[in-house]
N, C-alpha and C positions, 0 to 999 in steps of 0.2 A: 227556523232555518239552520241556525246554527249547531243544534242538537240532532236535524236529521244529515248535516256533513259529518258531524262526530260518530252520529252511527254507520253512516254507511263506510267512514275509514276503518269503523272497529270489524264490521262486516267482510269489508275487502283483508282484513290482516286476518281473521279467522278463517276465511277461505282460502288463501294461500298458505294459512300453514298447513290445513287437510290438508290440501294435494301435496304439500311438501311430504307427510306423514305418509299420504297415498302411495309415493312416489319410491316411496322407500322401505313396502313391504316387500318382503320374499318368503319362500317355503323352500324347507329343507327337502332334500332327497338324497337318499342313499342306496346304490347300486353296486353291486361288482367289487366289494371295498372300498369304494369313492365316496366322499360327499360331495354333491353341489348343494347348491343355493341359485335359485331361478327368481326374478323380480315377478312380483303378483299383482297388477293395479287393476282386473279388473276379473271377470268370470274368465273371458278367452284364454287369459296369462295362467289364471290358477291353473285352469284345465292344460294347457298344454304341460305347465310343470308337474299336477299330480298324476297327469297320464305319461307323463315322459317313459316308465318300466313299461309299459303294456298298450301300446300303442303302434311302436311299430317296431317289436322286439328284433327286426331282422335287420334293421337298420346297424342297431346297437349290435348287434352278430358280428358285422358285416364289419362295422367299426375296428371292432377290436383282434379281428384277423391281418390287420396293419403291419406291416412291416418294420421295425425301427426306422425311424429319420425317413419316413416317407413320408412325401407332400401330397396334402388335402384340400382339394379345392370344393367348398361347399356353396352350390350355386344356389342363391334361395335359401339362406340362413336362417332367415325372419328372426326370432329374439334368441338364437345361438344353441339350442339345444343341444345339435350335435357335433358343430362346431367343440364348444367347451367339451364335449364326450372323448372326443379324438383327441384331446390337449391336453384332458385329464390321463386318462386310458392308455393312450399309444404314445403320449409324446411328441409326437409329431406336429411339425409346422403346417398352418390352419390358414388358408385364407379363406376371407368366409364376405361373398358376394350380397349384399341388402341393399338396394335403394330405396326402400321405401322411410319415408322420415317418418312414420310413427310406429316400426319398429326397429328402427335404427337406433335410437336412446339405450331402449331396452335393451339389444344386442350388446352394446360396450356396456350399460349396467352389470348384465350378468358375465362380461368376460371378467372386469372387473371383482366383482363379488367370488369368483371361484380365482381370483389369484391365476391366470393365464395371460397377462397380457403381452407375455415375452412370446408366446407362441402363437396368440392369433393376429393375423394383419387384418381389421376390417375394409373393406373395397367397398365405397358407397355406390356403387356403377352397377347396372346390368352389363352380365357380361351375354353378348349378343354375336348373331354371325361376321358382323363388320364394326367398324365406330363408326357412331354417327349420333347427328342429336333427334332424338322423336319423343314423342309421347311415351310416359308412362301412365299408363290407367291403373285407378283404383277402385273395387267395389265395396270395399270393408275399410271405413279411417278409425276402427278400433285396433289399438295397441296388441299388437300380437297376430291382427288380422293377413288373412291370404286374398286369394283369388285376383290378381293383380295381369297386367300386360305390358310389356315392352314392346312398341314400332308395331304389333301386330294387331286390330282392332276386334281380336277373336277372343273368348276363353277357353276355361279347361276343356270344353266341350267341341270345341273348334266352330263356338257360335259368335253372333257379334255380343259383346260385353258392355255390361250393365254397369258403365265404369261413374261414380259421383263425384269424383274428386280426379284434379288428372293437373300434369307436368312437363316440360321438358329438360330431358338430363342427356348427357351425354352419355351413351351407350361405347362399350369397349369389347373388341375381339380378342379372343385368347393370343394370336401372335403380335399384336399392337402390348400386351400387356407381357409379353414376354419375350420380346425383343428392346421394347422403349422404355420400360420401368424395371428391367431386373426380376419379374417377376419366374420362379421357377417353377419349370413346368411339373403340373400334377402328378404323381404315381398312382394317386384315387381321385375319384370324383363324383358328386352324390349331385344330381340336377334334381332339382322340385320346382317349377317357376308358375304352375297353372297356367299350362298350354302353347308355350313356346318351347320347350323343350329340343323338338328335331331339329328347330332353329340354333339355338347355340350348339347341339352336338353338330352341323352340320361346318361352322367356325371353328371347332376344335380338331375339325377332318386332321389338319395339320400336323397336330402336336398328339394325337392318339396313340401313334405306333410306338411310343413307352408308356403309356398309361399299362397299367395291369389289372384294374379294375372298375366298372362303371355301375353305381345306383342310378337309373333313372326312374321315376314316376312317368306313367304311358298312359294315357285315357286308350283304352284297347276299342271302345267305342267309337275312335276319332280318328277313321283309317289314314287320312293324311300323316296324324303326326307319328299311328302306329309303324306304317308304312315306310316312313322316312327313319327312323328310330334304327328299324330293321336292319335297312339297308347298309344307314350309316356304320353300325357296330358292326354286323354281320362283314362288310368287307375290308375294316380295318382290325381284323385278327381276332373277333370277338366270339365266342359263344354265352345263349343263355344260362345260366349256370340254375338260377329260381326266379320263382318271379309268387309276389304276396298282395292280398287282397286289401287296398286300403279301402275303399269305396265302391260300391258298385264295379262298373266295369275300369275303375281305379287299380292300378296296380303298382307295385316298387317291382322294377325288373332289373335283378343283379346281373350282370355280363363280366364275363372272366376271360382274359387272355387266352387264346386256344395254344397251345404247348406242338 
């Protein structure tokens, strides 16, 4: 009896140190004369760090036509990509939107690791049309994973969501956070959320008419959220400027200020 407590503490102390080891891989990248350093703990992480160049180069375009000292609000961060992009790159002050807690780690991991932390504010909040507290759904509890919902019981597809793991968090509107925290309003802002999208652009009605620039991701399949997307940019000063093929009927639609 005494032999198998000795093993199983030497078991439990081998195991926590992997995952310590785990925990604390990364892979280099180099772009644009920058390095980063992205945290690797599982296939999901590798891939988004070794695809970070070529995956969704417009993004990275899009980043780096930034203004000096223009503020960045990245809705749907997940583990900082382009968050750290914009921090490195443009300089610029990053607030960068995750509430999901298994890729929130990650997220300050890698601000961390690329030496940014002066520049990014994490916000562990969805930011949403009102505050309020509701459900956040989860389909993926792997490190690095998407496909997520705030208050709304839909996904990307604007179907009901195949949510396994789920919460309640307090949800925050663009004017509650930039009125009651100090927070300054965006000059860019890049939304990815899997399927709430026209929902926060429709809370940011407000504070749009200085924005100068919008990345959304649009299921062009999901006439509701395409519809509302439209709408919302189209009548507060926007034109499509491009728009790129993530996924199927997936797309990054950039909108630019109309002049």
């Amino acid at each position: 009896m005494f032999f198998l407590k000795k093993l199983r503490n030497v078991l439990y102390r081998l195991i926590s140190a992997l995952i310590v080891l785990l925990m604390k891989r990364k892979k280099h990248v180099s772009h644009n004369g920058h390095d980063f350093y992205f945290s690797v703990v599982n296939p999901l992480t590798y891939f988004r760090a070794l695809s970070f160049k070529s995956k969704e180069p417009e993004t990275l375009n899009w980043i780096e036509s930034f203004e000096a000292d223009s503020v960045f609000w990245d809705v749907g961060a997940n583990i900082g990509l382009y968050s750290i992009y914009a921090a490195k790159v443009s300089g610029c002050p990053v607030y960068a939107f995750e509430p999901s807690v298994f890729n929130l780690e990650l997220l300050c991991r890698n601000i961390n690791y690329n030496k940014v932390t002066s520049n990014i504010s994490v916000i562990p909040l969805p930011l949403f049309s009102s505050s309020c507290f509701e459900n956040f759904r989860i389909t993926d509890m792997s490190w690095g994973g998407a496909h997520s919902s705030f208050s709304e019981d839909v996904d990307q597809n604007g179907e009901k969501i195949n949510s396994i793991f789920e919460y309640k968090i307090c949800g925050i509107s663009p004017t509650t956070l930039t009125a009651h925290f100090g927070c300054p309003a965006p000059d860019y802002i890049k939304i990815d959320v899997d399927g709430v999208e026209h929902l926060i652009l429709a809370g940011l009605v407000p504070i749009l008419k200085n924005v100068k620039s919008v990345l959304v991701e649009v299921n062009e399949g999901f006439p509701l959220q395409k519809s509302h997307c439209d709408e919302i940019l189209q009548s507060a000063g926007f034109s499509l400027a491009s728009r790129h093929v993530v996924s199927g009927e997936m797309f990054n639609q950039i909108w630019k200020r109309r002049h």
